[in-house]
KELO-261890 format. One record per residue (C-alpha): residue number from 0; residue in three letters; x, z, y. Coordinates in Angstrom, 3 decimals, padded with zeros to 6 digits. Each point is the difference from the previous one (the first is absolute). Layout:
% residues N
   n res        u        w        v
 NUM ALA        X        Z        Y
...
END
This chain:
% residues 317
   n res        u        w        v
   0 UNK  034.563 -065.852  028.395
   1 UNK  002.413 -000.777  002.706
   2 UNK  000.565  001.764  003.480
   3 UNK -002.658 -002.269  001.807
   4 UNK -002.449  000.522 -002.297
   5 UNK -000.244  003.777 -000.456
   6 UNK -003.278  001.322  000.904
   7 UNK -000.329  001.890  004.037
   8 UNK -000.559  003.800 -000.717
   9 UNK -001.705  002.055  002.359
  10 UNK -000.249  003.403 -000.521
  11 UNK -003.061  001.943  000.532
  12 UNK -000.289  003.467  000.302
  13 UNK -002.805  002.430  001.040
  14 UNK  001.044  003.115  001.697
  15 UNK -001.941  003.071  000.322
  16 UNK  001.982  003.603  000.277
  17 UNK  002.859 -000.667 -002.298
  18 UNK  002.931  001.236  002.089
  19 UNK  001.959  001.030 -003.213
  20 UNK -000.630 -002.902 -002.272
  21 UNK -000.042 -002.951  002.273
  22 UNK  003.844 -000.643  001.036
  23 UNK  000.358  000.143 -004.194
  24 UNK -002.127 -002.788 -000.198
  25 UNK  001.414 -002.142  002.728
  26 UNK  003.244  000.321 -001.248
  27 UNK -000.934 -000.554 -003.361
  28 UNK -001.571 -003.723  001.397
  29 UNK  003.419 -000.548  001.997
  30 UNK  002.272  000.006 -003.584
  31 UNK -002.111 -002.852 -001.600
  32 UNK  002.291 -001.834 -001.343
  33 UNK -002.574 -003.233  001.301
  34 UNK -000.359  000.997  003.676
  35 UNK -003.799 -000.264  001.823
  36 UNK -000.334 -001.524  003.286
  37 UNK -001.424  003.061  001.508
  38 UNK -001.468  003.550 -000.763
  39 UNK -003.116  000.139  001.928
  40 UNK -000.860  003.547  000.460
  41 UNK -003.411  001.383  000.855
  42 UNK  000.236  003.500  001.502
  43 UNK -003.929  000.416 -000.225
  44 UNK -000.256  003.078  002.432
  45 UNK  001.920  002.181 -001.643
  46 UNK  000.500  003.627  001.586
  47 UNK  003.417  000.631 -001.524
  48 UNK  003.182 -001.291  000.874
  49 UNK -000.597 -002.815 -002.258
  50 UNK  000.227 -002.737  002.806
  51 UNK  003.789  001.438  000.967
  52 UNK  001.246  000.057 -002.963
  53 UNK -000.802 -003.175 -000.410
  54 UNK  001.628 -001.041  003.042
  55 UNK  003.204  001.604 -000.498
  56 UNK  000.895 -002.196 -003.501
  57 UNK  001.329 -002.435  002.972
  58 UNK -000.619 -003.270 -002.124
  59 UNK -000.837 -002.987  001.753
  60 UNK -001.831 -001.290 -003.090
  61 UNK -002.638  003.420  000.677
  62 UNK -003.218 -000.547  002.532
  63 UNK -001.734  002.748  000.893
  64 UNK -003.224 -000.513  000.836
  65 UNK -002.599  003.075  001.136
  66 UNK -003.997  000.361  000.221
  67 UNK -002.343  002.334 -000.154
  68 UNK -000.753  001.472 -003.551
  69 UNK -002.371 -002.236 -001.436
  70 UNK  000.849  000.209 -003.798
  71 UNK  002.482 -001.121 -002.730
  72 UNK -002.261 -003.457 -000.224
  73 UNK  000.359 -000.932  003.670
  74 UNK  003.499  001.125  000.557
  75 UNK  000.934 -002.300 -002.768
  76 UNK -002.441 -003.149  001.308
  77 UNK  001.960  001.098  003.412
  78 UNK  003.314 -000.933 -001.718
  79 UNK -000.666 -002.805 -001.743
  80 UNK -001.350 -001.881  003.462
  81 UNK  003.039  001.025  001.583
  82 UNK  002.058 -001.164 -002.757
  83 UNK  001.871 -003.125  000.213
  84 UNK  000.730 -000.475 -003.980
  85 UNK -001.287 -002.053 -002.551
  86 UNK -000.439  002.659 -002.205
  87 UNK -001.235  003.681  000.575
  88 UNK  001.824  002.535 -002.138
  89 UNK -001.913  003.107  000.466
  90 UNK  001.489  003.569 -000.451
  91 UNK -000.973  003.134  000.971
  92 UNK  001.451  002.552  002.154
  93 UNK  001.039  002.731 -002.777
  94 UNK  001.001 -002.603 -002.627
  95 UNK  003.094 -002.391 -000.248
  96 UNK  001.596 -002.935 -002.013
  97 UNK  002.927  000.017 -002.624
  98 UNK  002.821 -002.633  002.223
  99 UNK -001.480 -003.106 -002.411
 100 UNK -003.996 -000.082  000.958
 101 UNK -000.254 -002.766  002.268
 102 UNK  002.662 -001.945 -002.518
 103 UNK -002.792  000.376 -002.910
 104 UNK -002.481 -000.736  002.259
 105 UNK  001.612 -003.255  001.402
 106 UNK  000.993 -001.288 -003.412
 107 UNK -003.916  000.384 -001.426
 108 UNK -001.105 -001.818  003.020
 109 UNK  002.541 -003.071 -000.222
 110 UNK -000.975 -000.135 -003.964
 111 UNK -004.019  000.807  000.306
 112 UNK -000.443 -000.994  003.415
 113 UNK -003.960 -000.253  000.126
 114 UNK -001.034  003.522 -000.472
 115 UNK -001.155  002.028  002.792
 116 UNK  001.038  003.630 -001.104
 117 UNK  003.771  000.658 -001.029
 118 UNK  000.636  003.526 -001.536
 119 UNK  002.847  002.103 -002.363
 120 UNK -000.392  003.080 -001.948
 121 UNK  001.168  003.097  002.196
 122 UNK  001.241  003.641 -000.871
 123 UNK -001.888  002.744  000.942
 124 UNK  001.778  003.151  001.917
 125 UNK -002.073  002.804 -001.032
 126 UNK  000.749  003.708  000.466
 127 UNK  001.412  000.149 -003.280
 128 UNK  001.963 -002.787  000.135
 129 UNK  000.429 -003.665 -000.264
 130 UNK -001.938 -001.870 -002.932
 131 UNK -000.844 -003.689 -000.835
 132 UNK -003.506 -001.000  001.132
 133 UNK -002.630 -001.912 -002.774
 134 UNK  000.485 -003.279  000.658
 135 UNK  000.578 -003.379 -001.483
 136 UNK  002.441 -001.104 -001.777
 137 UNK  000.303 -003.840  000.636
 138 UNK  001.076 -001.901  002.551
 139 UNK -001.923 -002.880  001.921
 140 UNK -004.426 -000.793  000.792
 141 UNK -001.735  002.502 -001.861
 142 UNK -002.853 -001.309 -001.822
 143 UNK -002.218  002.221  000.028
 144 UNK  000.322  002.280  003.273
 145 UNK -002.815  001.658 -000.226
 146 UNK -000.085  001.264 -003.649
 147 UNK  003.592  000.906  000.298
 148 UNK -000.930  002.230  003.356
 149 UNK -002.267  002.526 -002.203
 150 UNK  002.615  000.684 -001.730
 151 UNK  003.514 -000.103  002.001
 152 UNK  000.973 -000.695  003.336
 153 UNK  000.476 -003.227  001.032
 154 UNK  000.490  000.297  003.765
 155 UNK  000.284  003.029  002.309
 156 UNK  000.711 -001.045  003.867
 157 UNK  003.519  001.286  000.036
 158 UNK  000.621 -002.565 -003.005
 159 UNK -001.849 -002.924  001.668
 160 UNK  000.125 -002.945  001.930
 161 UNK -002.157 -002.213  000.838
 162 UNK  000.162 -003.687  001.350
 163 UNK -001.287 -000.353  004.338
 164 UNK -001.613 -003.343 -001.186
 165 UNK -002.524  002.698 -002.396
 166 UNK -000.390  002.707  002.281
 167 UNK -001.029 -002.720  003.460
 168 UNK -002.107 -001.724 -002.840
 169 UNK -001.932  002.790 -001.194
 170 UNK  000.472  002.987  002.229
 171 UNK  002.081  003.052  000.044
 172 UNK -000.158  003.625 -000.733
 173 UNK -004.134  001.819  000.455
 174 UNK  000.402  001.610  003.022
 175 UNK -001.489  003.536  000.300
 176 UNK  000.256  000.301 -003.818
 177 UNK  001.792  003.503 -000.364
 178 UNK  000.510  000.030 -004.024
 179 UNK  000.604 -003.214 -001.912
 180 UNK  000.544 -002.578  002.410
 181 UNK  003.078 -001.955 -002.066
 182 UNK -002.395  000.067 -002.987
 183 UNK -002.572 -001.932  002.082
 184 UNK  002.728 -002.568  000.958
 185 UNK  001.097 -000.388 -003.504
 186 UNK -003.600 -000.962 -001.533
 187 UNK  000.085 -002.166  003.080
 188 UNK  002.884 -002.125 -000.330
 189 UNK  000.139  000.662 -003.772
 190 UNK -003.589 -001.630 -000.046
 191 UNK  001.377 -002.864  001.428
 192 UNK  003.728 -000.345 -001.006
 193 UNK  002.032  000.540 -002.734
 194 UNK  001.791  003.390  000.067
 195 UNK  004.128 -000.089 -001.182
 196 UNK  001.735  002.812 -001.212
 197 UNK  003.672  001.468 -000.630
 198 UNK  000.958  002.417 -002.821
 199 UNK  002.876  001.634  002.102
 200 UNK -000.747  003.131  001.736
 201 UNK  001.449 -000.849  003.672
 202 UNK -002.527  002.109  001.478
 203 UNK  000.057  003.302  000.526
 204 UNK -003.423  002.233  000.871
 205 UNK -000.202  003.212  001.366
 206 UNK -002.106  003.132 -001.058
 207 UNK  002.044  002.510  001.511
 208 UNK -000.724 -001.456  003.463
 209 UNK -000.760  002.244  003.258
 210 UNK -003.013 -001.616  000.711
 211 UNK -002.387 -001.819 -002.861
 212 UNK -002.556 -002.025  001.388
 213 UNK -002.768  002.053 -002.859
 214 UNK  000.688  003.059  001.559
 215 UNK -000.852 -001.244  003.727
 216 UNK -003.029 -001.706 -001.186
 217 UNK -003.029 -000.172  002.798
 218 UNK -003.511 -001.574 -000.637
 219 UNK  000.105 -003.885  000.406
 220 UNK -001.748 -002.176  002.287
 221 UNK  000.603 -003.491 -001.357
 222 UNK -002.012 -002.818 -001.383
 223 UNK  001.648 -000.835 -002.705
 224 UNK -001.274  001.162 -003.537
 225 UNK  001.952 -000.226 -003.406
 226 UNK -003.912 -001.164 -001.369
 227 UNK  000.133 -003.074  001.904
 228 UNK  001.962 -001.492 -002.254
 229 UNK -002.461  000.646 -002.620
 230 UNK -002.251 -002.553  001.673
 231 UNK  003.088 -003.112 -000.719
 232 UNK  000.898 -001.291 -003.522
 233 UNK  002.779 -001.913 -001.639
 234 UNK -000.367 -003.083 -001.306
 235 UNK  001.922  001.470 -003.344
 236 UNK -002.344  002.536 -002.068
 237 UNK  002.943  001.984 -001.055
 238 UNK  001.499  000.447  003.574
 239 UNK -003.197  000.990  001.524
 240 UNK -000.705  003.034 -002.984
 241 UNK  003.181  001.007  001.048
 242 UNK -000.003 -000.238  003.436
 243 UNK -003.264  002.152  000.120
 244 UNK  001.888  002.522 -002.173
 245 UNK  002.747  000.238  002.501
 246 UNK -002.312  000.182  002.890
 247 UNK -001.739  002.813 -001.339
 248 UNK  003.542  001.745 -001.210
 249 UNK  000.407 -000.200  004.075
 250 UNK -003.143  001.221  000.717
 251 UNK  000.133  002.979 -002.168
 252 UNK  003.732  000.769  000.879
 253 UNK -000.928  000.127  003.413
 254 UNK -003.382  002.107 -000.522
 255 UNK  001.686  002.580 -001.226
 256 UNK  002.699  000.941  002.580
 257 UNK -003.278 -000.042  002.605
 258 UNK -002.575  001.730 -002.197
 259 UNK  002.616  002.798  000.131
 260 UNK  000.619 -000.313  003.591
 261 UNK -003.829  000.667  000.380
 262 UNK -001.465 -003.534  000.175
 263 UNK -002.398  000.254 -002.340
 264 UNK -002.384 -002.980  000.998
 265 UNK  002.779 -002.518 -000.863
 266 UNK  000.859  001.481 -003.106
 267 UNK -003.944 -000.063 -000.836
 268 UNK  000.016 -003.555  000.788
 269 UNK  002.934 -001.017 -002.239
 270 UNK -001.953  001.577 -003.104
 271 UNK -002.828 -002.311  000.254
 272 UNK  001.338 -003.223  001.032
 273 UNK  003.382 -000.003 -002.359
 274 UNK -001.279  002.196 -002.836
 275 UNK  000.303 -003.372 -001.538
 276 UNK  004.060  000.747 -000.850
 277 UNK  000.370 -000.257 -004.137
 278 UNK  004.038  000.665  000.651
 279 UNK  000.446  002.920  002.827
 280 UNK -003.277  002.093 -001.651
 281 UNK  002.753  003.030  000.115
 282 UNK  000.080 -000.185  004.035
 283 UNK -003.647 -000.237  000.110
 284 UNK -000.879  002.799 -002.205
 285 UNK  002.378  001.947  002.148
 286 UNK -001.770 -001.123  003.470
 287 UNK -003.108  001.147 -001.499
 288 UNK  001.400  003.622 -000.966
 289 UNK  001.398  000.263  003.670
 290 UNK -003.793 -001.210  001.406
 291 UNK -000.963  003.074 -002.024
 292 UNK  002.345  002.237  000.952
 293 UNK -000.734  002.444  003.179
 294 UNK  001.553 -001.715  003.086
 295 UNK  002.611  002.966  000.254
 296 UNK  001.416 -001.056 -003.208
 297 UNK  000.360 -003.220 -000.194
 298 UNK  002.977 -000.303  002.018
 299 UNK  001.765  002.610 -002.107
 300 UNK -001.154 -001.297 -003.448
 301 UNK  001.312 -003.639  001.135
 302 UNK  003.213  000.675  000.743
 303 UNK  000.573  002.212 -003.181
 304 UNK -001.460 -003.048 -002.191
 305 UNK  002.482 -002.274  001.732
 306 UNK  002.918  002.234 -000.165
 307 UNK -000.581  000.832 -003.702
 308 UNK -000.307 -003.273 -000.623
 309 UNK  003.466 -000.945  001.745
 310 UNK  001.540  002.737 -002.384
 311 UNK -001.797 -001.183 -003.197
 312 UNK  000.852 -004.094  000.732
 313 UNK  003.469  000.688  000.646
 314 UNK  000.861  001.932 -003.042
 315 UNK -001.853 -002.649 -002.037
 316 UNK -002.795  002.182 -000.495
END
């Protein structure tokens, strides 16, 4: 690939009340090693001082951009219009790159240039320390994205870009989904496009952040429904089995953070229109107990499940 040729980063980053984590991840984009065009940032109404740290990094490659707090979704649709690159490399406010991300990223899309997601493995920072996240271990179009989703991650958004040819093509981010918004972009450009992935962990995600966007969750108003895509099909038998499996793996995820938050009508409706799952029959049986469970302790007996479960995955229980 030579110098004319390199693919036009911009960055795009969603900002909601992460005053201690976002100058990290700025400066984190401003060592790549393959420099973007631009960091577009998105301060969606934040009511920290977010916005001025932001300002005071002093790089002319940052834009700051502010709105009223409209979601993750939107402030990321926000940034990508403003954007002037080629290619939107999405990270979040409270994670960061290792100095070789947009490097990896460049040299996948100069060899496999017709896919419309681009991802690596990533590292998660936990409370307990650094480890490895499940991923894959081969490089290049990955044949089978949605089989290989049920069982490892393929894509997170801090580990992802994706092409502005995809997103004007087939739309951006659901706006007014709260929970699960970068899954429903995934089955949409994955549905579509081929997905190609990077072994190296250049990506680093946060669970020690200030501010997760689980904890802050409010009830949605959006029209866009992870069952929607129930209603398409692939023209490959294989693909679609496994793209339904995935779907519902979302679904399911997603029902349980808000069945424990007290939204017990979605979680209802997740039972009986993805009960379907053969692969993820674990995170249903659990949705189920938490349906059961008094409303005062489901909160409680999720985040002890989850936390155990940490413990037990990371000591190769």
């Amino acid at each position: 690939m030579n110098s004319n040729s390199k693919p036009r980063f911009s960055v795009i980053i969603p900002l909601y009340n992460k005053e201690q984590e976002v100058e990290a991840t700025i400066r984190s984009v401003l060592a790549q090693t393959l420099q973007p065009v631009e960091i577009v940032v998105v301060d969606d109404g934040s009511t920290d001082s977010s916005a001025k740290v932001v300002e005071s990094i002093g790089s002319p490659l940052v834009r700051l951009i502010r709105q009223a707090n409209a979601g993750e979704c939107a402030a990321r649709n926000r940034a990508m219009a403003e954007a002037t690159g080629d290619w939107f490399a999405l990270v979040d406010a409270d994670d960061g790159w290792k100095p070789q991300f947009l490097e990896e990223v460049a040299a996948m899309i100069d060899r496999w240039p017709d896919c419309g997601i681009y991802s690596t493995a990533f590292d998660i920072v936990s409370p307990t320390g650094t480890v490895r996240a499940k991923t894959l271990t081969t490089r290049g179009p990955v044949e089978n994205f949605w089989r290989e989703s049920v069982y490892a991650y393929v894509t997170i958004p801090s580990a992802t870009v994706l092409s502005r040819r995809v997103v004007e093509e087939l739309g951006g981010f659901p706006e007014g989904m709260k929970m699960g918004g970068d899954q429903f972009m995934w089955i949409k450009v994955a549905s579509r496009y081929g997905v190609c992935f990077s072994p190296k962990a250049l990506c680093l995600y946060s669970m020690v952040a200030s501010n997760r966007s689980s904890s802050i969750y409010t009830p949605e108003q959006t029209p866009y429904r992870l069952e929607d895509f129930l209603k398409e099909a692939l023209w490959d038998e294989e693909q679609n089995y496994w793209r339904r499996e995935f779907i519902a793996k979302c679904a399911i995820g997603k029902a349980l953070t808000l069945t424990a938050k007290g939204d017990e009508e979605f979680g209802r409706s997740v039972v009986r229109n993805f009960g379907y799952t053969e692969h993820y029959r674990r995170g249903l049986r659990k949705l189920k107990v938490l349906l059961a469970l008094p409303r005062c302790m489901r909160s409680w007996a999720h985040h002890t499940y989850n936390k155990l479960a940490w413990v037990l995955a990371h000591r190769g229980l």
